[in-house]
N, C-alpha and C positions, 0 to 999 in steps of 0.2 A: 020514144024515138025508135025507130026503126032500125035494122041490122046494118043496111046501108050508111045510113043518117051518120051511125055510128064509126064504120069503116073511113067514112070519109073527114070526120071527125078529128077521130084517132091520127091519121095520117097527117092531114095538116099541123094538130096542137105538138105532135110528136118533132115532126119536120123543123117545125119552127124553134123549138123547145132546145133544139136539138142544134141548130145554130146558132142560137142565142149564147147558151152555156158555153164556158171556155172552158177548152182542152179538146179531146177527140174520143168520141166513144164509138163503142163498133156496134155490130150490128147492123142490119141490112131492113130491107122492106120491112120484113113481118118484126123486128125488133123496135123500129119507130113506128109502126102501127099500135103494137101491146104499150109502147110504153104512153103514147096518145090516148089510150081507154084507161088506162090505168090513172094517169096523168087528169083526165077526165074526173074521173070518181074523185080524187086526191081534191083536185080544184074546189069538184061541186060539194063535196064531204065540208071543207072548210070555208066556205060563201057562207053555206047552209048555219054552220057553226057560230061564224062570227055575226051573222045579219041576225041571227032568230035565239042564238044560244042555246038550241038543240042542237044533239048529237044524233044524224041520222044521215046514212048512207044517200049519197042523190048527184046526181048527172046533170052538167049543165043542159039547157036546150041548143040547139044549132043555129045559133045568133053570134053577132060579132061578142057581146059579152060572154057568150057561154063560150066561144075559144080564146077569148081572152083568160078565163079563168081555167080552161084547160091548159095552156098555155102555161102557166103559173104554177099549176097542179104538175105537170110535166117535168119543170124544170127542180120542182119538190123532189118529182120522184128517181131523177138524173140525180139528184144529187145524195139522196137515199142508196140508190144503187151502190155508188161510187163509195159510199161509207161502208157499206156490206161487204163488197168486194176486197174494199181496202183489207181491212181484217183479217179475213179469208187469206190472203193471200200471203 
């Protein structure tokens, strides 16, 4: 997938991910972008995992499934954050 492909990607699974989840998280554009690729990897990392039972790095494609598992990946990584942070703090 292309750099675009990706951007636009990120944004959306981010966006969405991001409403979905309850409570309020901060961050601006570029922080629901990252968390959209990140969110991405997370998603396609565990599809990859469960469908095949290898363990290998991988990105959905830009299809309603691959944002639906970005999506999911997203809301993984929201919620990862939120643990780190917690701690941290």
């Amino acid at each position: 997938m292309n750099l675009i492909a990706w951007i636009v990607l990120g944004l959306i699974a981010g966006a969405i991910a991001k409403a979905i989840y309850p409570g309020t998280q901060g961050g601006g554009l570029l922080a629901t972008l990252v968390l959209g690729v990140v969110g991405a990897f997370i998603g396609g990392t565990l599809f990859t995992l469960l469908t095949t039972g290898t363990f290998a790095l991988a990105a959905p494609g830009f299809s309603i499934g691959g944002i639906v598992v970005a999506i999911l990946g997203a809301i993984v990584a929201i919620f990862l954050w939120g643990l780190i942070t917690r701690r941290a703090a």
